[in-house]
N, C-alpha and C positions, 0 to 999 in steps of 0.2 A: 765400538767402532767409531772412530775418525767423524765427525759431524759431516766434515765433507766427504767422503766416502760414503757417508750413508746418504747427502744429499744423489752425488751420482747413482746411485742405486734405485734409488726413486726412480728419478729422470726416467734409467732403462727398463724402469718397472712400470711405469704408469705413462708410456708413450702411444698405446695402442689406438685406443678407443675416442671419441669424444669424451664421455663419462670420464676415462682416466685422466685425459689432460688438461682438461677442468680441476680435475681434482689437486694434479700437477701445479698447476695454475697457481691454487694458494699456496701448497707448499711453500711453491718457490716465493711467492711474495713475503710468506712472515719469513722466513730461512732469510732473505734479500735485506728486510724490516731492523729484523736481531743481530744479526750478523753480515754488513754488508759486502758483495764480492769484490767491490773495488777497491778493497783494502786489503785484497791480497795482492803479492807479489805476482809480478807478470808470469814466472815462471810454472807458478803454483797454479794458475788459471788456464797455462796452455797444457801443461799434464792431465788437468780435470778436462780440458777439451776433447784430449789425447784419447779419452776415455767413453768418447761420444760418437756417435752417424751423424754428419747435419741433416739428413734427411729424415730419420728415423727419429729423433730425439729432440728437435727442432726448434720447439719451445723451451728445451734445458741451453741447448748450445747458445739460445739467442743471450738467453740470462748472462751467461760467462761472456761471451765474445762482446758483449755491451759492454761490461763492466771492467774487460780486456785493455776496450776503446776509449776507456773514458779518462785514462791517462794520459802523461806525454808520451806520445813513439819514436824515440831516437831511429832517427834517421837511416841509418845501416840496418833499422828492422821493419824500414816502413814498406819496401817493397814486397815481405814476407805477409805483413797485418794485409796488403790489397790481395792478396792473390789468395790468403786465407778468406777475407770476406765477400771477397768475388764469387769464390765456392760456395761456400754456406747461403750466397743470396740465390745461386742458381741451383742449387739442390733441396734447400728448404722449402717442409709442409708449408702450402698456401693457409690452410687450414689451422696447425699448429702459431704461425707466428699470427693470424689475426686474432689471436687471442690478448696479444699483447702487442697491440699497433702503435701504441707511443713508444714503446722501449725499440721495435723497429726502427721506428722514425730517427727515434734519437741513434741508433747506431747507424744506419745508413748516412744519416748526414756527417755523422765523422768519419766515415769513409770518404763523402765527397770533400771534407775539408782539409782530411789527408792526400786527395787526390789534386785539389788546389795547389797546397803546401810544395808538393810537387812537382806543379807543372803538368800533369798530364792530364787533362781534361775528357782525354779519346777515351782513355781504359775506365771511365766509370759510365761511359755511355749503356752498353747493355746493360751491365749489373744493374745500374739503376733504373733501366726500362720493366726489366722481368721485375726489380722489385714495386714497381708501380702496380701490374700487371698480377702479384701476388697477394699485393695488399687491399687491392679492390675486389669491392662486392661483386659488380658489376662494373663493364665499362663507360655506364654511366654517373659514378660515381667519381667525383676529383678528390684525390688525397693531398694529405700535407707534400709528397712528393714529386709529383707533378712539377713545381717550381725548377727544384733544383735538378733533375734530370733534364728538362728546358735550356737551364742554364749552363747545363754540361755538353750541351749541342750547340749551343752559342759559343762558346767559348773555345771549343774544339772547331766549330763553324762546320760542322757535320749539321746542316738545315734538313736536309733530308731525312734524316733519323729521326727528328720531332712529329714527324707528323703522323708515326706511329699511333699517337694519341692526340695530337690535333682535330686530327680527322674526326675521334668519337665526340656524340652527340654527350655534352654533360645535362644534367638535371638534379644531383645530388651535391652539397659541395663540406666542405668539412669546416671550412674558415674560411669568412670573407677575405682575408688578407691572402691568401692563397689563392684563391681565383682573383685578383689584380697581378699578382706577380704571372699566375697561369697566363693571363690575356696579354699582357704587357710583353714577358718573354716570347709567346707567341706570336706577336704584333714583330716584334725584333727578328725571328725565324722566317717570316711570310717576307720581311724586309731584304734578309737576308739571299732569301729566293728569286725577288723582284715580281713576289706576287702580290702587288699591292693595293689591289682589291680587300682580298682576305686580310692583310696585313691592318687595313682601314679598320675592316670589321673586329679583330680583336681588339684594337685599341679604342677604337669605340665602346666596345664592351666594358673595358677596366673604367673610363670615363662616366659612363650613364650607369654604373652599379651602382644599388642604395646604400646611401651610406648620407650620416649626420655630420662626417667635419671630412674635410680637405686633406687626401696623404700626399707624401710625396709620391709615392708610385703614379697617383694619379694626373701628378704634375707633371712627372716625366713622360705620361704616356700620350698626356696633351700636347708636349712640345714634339713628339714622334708623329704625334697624328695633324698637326698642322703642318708638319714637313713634306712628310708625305704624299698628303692635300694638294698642297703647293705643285709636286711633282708628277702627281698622278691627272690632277681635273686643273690643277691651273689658279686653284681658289679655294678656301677653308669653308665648309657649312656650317650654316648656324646647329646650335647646340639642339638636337632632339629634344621635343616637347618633355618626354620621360626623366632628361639628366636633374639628378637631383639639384634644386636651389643652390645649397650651399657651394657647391661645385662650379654650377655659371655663374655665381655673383663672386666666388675666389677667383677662379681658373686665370680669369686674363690679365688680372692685377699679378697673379705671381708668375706670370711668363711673359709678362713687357720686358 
């Protein structure tokens, strides 16, 4: 049998259970390892697709549709790659793809960066809501995409749509770097409302986060939050007892 034939055959054999798709799980990692999928032909990968449920199969499709994405998409087939992984994000196991949350990530975001590419910012808005939504533990819990669904509500200026998950309370986070952009983009969404109360408090938050050296997110989120300052109370406050040193002794040197 066809290596890859017998890879699909796994897939639809070992989709059931937890126990299976664990076991699924390495297959596909050394099968990925040895032989990788993104070195087949596009056409070769949408037939192995052809051969799947994204629901049913979830964790095999992700493998293929990743490795689908990780090429260039000529143009005349890029509206076919969104409305295929639009599906696949609104039908897949929650369950199945947390098994492989980075290879998610990495394909959701070239969905979003197909969707830039584009121009349409409005059509990655659910997709990448539900897939926030499928990728957490809890909705206390901020993932790596968080960001970029943020940014896809900024940039469509669909502010209301963000607050789907603004709203929840986080307490979990996965990367520093990702909760500054979550706050930051946030701060930009409440701006964008003219709620600039809350809008103060995200950007606050990217500001007074711990951290050992000065990013730019944090620079940007100072010069947002002294604007706003300005607009909202009339006057900028001094910096929170809490804000890290290195941040009040950079911050105002690099936004003179």
């Amino acid at each position: 049998m066809d290596p890859l034939d017998a890879m699909v055959t796994q897939v639809q054999g070992f989709s059931d259970s937890n126990a299976d798709v664990t076991h699924l799980h390495g297959l596909l990692k050394d099968y990925d390892a040895q032989s990788p999928l993104r070195d087949l032909p596009p056409a070769r990968l949408s037939h192995l697709l052809s051969q799947l449920d994204p629901a049913d199969h979830s964790l095999g499709y992700l493998y293929i549709l990743e490795a689908q994405s990780s090429g260039s998409i000529p143009r005349e087939q890029a509206e076919g790659f969104l409305l295929n992984a639009s599906n696949f994000i609104n039908k897949c196991s929650a369950e199945q793809i947390r098994m492989a949350p980075e290879k998610f990530t990495t394909f959701c975001r070239r969905f979003k960066e197909q969707v830039m590419e584009l121009q349409v910012p409005k059509q990655a808005i659910f997709p990448l809501r539900t897939a926030v939504k499928k990728l957490q533990p809890s909705s206390e819990h901020l993932t790596s995409l968080h960001p970029d669904f943020l940014l896809m509500c900024l940039l469509a200026k669909c502010y209301k749509a963000g607050l789907s998950i603004l709203e929840d309370d986080i307490f979990e986070i996965d990367q520093p770097r990702d909760f500054l952009l979550y706050c930051y983009y946030g701060g930009m969404i409440y701006i964008g409302l003219k709620r600039f109360s809350k809008a103060l408090e995200f950007l606050q938050h990217a500001i007074t986060a711990p951290t050992t050296s000065l990013t730019a997110i944090t620079v940007e989120a100072y010069k947002k939050y002294v604007l706003v300052s300005l607009i909202h109370t009339g006057q900028v406050p001094s910096f929170p007892k809490y804000t890290p040193a290195v941040v009040q002794r950079n911050l105002k040197t690099c936004t003179q």
